[in-house]
C-alpha positions in Angstrom: 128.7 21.4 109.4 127.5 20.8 105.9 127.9 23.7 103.3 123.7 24.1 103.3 123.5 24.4 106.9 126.4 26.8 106.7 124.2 29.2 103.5 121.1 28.2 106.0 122.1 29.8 108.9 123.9 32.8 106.9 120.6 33.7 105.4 118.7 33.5 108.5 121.4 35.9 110.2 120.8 38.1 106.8 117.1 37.9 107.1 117.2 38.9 111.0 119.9 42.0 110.2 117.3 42.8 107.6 114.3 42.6 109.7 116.0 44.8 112.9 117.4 47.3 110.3 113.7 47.5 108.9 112.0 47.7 112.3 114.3 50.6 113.4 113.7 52.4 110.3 109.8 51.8 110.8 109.9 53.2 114.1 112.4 56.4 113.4 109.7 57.3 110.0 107.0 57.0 112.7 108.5 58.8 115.3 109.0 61.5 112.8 105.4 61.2 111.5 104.3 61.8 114.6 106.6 64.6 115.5 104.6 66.4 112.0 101.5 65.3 112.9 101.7 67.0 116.8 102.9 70.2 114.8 99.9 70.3 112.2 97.6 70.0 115.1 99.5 72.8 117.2 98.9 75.1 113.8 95.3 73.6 113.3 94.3 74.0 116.8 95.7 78.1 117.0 94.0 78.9 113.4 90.7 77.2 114.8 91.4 79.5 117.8 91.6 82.9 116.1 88.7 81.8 114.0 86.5 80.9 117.2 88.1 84.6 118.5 86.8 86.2 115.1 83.7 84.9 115.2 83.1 86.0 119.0 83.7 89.5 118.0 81.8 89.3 114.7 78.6 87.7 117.3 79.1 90.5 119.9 79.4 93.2 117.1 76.1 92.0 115.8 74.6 91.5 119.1 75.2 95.3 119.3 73.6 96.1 116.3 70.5 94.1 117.3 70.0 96.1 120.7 70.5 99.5 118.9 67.9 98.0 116.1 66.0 96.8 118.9 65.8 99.9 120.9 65.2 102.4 117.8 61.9 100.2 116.5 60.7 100.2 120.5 61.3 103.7 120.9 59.3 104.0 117.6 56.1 101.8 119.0 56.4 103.8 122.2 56.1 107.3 120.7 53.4 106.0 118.4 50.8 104.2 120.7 51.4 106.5 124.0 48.4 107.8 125.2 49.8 110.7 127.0 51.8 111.9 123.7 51.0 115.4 122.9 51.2 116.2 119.0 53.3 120.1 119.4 51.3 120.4 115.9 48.2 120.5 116.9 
Protein backbone atom coordinates (compact mmCIF):
# COMPACT_ATOMS: atom_id res chain seq x y z
CA UNK A 1 0.00 0.00 0.00
CA UNK A 2 1.22 3.28 -1.13
CA UNK A 3 1.34 6.18 1.56
CA UNK A 4 -1.76 8.04 -0.46
CA UNK A 5 -3.88 5.14 -0.41
CA UNK A 6 -2.92 4.67 3.22
CA UNK A 7 -4.05 9.04 4.00
CA UNK A 8 -6.96 7.96 1.40
CA UNK A 9 -8.55 5.42 3.22
CA UNK A 10 -7.76 7.29 6.80
CA UNK A 11 -9.79 10.23 5.64
CA UNK A 12 -12.62 8.24 4.36
CA UNK A 13 -12.76 6.38 7.85
CA UNK A 14 -12.54 10.07 9.40
CA UNK A 15 -15.17 11.36 7.14
CA UNK A 16 -17.58 8.20 7.90
CA UNK A 17 -16.86 8.62 12.01
CA UNK A 18 -17.75 12.19 11.20
CA UNK A 19 -20.80 11.61 9.40
CA UNK A 20 -22.30 8.67 12.09
CA UNK A 21 -21.22 11.08 15.01
CA UNK A 22 -23.28 13.89 13.11
CA UNK A 23 -26.31 11.75 12.22
CA UNK A 24 -26.69 10.57 15.93
CA UNK A 25 -26.43 14.05 17.14
CA UNK A 26 -29.05 15.10 14.37
CA UNK A 27 -31.38 12.53 15.56
CA UNK A 28 -30.84 13.03 19.60
CA UNK A 29 -31.51 17.29 18.88
CA UNK A 30 -34.61 16.07 17.05
CA UNK A 31 -35.77 13.69 19.32
CA UNK A 32 -35.49 16.33 21.92
CA UNK A 33 -37.20 18.90 19.64
CA UNK A 34 -39.82 16.88 19.49
CA UNK A 35 -40.08 15.94 23.07
CA UNK A 36 -40.57 20.28 23.51
CA UNK A 37 -42.66 20.51 20.82
CA UNK A 38 -45.39 17.47 22.21
CA UNK A 39 -45.13 19.59 25.55
CA UNK A 40 -45.93 23.18 24.03
CA UNK A 41 -48.89 21.52 22.49
CA UNK A 42 -50.03 19.67 25.74
CA UNK A 43 -49.85 23.48 27.40
CA UNK A 44 -51.44 25.07 24.14
CA UNK A 45 -54.15 22.56 23.86
CA UNK A 46 -55.22 22.87 28.03
CA UNK A 47 -54.98 27.01 27.73
CA UNK A 48 -57.20 26.70 24.54
CA UNK A 49 -59.34 24.44 26.79
CA UNK A 50 -60.05 26.72 29.67
CA UNK A 51 -60.49 29.50 27.16
CA UNK A 52 -63.18 27.44 25.14
CA UNK A 53 -64.63 26.62 29.05
CA UNK A 54 -64.57 30.54 29.66
CA UNK A 55 -66.15 31.49 26.85
CA UNK A 56 -69.08 28.70 27.39
CA UNK A 57 -69.88 30.29 30.58
CA UNK A 58 -69.43 33.92 29.39
CA UNK A 59 -72.23 32.55 26.32
CA UNK A 60 -74.54 30.88 28.87
CA UNK A 61 -74.25 33.92 31.23
CA UNK A 62 -75.33 36.13 28.47
CA UNK A 63 -77.86 33.77 27.09
CA UNK A 64 -79.38 34.38 30.61
CA UNK A 65 -79.43 37.85 30.36
CA UNK A 66 -81.12 37.74 27.01
CA UNK A 67 -84.18 35.57 28.28
CA UNK A 68 -84.57 37.86 31.39
CA UNK A 69 -84.24 40.95 28.71
CA UNK A 70 -86.41 39.05 26.59
CA UNK A 71 -89.07 38.27 29.09
CA UNK A 72 -89.22 41.88 30.86
CA UNK A 73 -89.79 43.73 27.15
CA UNK A 74 -92.68 40.80 26.37
CA UNK A 75 -94.18 41.17 29.61
CA UNK A 76 -94.07 44.96 28.78
CA UNK A 77 -95.92 44.56 25.22
CA UNK A 78 -98.35 42.18 26.87
CA UNK A 79 -99.55 44.52 29.72
CA UNK A 80 -99.62 47.38 27.09
CA UNK A 81 -101.75 46.02 24.13
CA UNK A 82 -104.11 43.52 26.25
CA UNK A 83 -107.52 44.10 25.67
CA UNK A 84 -108.85 42.69 28.84
CA UNK A 85 -106.41 45.07 30.98
CA UNK A 86 -108.26 47.08 33.42
CA UNK A 87 -106.57 50.51 34.30
CA UNK A 88 -107.15 50.41 38.67
CA UNK A 89 -107.02 54.34 37.86
CA UNK A 90 -109.77 54.79 36.14
Amino acid sequence: MTPELIAILALGITLVGLLITSRRDARADMQTFREEVRTDNRALRAEVHADNQRLRQDVQALAERTARLEGAIQGLFTSRHDPNRRDDAA
